[in-house]
BAFI-3210 file (N, C-alpha, C; in Angstrom, 3 decimals, decimal comma, padded with zeros to 6 digits):
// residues 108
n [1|2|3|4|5|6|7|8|9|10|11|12|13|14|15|16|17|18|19|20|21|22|23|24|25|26|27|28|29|30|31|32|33|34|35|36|37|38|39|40|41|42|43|44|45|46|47|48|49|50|51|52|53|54|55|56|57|58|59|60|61|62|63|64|65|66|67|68|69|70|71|72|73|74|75|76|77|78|79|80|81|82|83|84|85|86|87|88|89|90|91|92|93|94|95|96|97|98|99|100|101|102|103|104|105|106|107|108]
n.u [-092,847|-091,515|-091,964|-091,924|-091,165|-091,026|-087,971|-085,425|-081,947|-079,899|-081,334|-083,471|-087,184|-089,541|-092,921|-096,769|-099,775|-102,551|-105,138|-105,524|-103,771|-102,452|-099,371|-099,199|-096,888|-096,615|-096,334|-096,902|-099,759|-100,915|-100,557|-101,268|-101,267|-100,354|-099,265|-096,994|-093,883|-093,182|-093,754|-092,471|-090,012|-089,598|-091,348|-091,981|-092,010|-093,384|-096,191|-096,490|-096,024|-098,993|-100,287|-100,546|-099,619|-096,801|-095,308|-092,720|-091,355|-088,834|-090,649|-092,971|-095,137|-096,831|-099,820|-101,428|-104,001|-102,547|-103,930|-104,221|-105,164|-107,707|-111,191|-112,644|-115,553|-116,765|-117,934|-115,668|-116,087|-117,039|-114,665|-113,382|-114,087|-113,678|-110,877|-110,320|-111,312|-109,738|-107,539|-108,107|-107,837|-104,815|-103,996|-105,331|-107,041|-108,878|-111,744|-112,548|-109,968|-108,871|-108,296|-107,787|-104,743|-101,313|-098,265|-095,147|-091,529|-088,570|-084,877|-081,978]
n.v [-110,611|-107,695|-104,677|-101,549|-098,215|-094,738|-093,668|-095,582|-095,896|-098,058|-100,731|-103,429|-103,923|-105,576|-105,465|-106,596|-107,993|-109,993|-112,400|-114,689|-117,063|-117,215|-119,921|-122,243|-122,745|-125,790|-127,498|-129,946|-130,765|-128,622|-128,811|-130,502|-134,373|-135,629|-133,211|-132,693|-133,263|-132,060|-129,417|-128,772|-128,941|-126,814|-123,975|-121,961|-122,014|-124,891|-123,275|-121,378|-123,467|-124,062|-121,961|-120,289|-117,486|-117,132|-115,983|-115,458|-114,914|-114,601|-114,502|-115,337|-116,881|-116,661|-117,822|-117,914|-115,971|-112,971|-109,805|-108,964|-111,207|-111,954|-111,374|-108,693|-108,360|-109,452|-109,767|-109,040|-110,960|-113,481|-113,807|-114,757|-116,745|-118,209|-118,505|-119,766|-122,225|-123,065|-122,963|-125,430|-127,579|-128,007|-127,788|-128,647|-125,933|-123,502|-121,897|-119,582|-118,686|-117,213|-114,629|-111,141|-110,298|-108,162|-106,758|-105,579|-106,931|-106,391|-106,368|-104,808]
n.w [041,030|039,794|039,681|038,074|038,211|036,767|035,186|034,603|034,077|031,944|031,563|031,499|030,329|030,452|029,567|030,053|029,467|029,228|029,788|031,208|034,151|037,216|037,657|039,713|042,181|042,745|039,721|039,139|039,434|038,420|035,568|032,830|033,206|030,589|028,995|031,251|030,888|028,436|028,952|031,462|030,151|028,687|029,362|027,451|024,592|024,689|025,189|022,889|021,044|021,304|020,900|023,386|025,568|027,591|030,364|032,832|036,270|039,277|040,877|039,764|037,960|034,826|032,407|029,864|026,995|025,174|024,840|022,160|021,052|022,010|021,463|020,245|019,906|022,009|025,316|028,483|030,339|028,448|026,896|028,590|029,921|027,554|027,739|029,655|028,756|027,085|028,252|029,416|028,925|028,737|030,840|034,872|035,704|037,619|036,606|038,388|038,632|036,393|034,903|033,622|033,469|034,440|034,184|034,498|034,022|035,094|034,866|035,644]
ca.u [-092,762|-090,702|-092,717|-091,018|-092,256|-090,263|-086,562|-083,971|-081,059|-079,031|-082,329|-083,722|-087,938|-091,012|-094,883|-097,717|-101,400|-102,801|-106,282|-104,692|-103,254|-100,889|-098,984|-098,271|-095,509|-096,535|-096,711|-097,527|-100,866|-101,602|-100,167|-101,650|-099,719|-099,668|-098,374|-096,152|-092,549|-092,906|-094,226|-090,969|-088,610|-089,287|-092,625|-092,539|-092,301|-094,796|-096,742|-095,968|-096,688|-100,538|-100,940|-100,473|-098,347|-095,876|-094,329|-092,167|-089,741|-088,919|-091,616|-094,578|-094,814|-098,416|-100,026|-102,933|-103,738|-102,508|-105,177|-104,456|-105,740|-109,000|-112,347|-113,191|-117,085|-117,524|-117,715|-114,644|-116,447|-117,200|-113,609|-112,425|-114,811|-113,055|-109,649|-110,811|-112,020|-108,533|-106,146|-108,137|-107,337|-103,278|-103,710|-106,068|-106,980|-110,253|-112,531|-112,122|-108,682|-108,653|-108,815|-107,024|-103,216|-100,783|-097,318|-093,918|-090,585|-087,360|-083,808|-081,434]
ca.v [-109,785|-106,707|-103,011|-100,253|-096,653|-094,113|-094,109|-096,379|-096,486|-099,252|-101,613|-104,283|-103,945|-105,747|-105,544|-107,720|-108,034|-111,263|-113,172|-115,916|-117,279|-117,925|-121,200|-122,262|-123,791|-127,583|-127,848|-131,281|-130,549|-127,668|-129,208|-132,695|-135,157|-135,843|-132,154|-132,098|-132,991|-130,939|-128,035|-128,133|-128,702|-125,494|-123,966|-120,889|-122,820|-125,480|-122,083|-120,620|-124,189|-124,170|-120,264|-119,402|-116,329|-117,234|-115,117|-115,203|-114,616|-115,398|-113,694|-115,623|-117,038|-116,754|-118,859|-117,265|-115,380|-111,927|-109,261|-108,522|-112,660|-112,024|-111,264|-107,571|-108,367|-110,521|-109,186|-109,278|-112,640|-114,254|-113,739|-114,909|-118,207|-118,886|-118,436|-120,438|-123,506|-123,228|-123,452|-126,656|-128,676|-128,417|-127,139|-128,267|-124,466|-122,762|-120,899|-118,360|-118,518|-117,086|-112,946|-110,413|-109,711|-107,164|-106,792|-105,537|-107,262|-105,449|-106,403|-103,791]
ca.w [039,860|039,367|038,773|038,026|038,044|036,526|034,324|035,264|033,038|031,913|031,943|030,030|030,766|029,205|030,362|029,698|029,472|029,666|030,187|031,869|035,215|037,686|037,392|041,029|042,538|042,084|038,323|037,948|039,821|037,194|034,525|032,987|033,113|029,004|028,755|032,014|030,185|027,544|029,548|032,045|029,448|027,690|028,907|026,794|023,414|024,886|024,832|021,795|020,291|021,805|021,057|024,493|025,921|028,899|031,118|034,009|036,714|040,321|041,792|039,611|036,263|034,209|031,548|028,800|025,793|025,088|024,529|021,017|020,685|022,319|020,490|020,853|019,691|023,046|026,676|029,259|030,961|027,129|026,867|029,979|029,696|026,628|027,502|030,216|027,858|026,303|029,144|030,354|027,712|029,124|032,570|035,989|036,507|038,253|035,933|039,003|038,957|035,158|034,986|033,303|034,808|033,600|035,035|034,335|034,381|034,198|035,332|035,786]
c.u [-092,296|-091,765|-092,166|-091,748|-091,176|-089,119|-085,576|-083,379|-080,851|-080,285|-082,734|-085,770|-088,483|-092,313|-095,322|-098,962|-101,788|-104,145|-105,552|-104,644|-102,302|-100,792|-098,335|-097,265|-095,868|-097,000|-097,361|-098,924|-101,561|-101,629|-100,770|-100,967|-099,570|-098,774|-097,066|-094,293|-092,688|-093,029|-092,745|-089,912|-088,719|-090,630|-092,913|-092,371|-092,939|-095,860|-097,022|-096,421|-098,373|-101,186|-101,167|-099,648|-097,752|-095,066|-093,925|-091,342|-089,351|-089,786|-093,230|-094,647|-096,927|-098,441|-101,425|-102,712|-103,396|-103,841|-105,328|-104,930|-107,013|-110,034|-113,250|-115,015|-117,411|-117,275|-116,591|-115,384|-116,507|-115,580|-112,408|-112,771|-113,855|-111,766|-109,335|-110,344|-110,516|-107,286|-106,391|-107,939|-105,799|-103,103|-104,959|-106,063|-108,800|-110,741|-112,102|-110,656|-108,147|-108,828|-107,807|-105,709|-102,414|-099,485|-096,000|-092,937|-089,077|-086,159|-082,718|-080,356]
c.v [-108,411|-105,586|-102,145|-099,211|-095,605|-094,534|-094,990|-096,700|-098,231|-100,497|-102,345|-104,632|-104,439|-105,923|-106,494|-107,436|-108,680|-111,347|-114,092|-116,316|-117,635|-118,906|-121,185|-122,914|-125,480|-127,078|-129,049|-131,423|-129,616|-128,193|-130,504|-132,980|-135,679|-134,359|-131,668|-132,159|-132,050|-129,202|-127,923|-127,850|-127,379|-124,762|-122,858|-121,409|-123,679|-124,067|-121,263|-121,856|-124,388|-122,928|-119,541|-118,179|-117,308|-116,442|-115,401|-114,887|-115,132|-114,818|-114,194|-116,380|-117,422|-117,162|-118,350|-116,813|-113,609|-111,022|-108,945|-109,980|-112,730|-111,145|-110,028|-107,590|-108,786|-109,286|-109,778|-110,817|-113,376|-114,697|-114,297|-116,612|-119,017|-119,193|-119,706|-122,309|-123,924|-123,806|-124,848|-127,252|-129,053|-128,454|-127,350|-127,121|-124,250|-122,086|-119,218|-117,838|-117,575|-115,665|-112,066|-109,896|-108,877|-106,899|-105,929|-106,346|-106,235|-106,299|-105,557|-103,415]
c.w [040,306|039,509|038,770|037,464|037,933|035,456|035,175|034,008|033,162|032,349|031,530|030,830|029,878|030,181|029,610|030,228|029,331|030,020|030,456|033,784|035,911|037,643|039,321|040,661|042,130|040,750|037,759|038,998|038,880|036,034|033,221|032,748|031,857|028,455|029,346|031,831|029,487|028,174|030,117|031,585|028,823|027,732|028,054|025,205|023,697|024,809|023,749|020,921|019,900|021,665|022,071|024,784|027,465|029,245|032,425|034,635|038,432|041,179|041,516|038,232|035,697|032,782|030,662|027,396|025,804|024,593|022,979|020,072|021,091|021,549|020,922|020,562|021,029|024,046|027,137|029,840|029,249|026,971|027,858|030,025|028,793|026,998|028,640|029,754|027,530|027,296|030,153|029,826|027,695|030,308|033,139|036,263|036,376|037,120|036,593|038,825|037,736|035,132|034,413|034,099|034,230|034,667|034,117|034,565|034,250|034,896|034,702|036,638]
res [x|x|x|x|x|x|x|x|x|x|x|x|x|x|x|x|x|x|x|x|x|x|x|x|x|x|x|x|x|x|x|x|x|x|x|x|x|x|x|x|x|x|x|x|x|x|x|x|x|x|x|x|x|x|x|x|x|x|x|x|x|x|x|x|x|x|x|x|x|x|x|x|x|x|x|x|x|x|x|x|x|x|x|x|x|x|x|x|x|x|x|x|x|x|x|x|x|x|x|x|x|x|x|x|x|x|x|x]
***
């Protein structure tokens, strides 16, 4: 992933905030295998179908809910549990593995 600090013309940048996780390299170990076509063929509309956010680039690609989808009454763990609950139902992923991420992309 990208970060950029400061102006840079001529740029095309977007950030992110995320409860979620990284998606390794093997996918069809993260993935299950009733979701793992649909996921490769297009995973940011497989995403977008399931209410997830997706982001990536060649440096990482991550899999969750955006923060303006999470439940400001609960605590950061309540919130994290859940998002948790949600991404096991498409994706083998760690409870641990699950934590708030926040990044930039830009190309430029």
């Amino acid at each position: 992933m990208k970060v950029r600090n400061g102006f840079v013309s001529n740029s095309s940048s977007s950030s992110f905030v995320l409860i979620g996780t990284a998606i390794p390299n093997l996918r069809e170990k993260f993935v299950k295998e009733e979701y793992f076509q649909a996921f490769e063929d297009d995973p940011t509309e497989f995403c977008n179908t399931h209410g997830l956010y997706y982001t990536g680039d060649e440096d990482g690609n991550y899999v969750g809910l955006e923060l303006d989808k999470i439940d400001y009454d609960e605590t950061i763990n309540e919130n994290i549990a859940k998002v948790h609950e949600i991404l096991s139902v498409y994706f083998t992923v760690n409870k641990k593995a699950v934590d708030i991420i926040g990044g930039a992309t830009y190309e430029g």
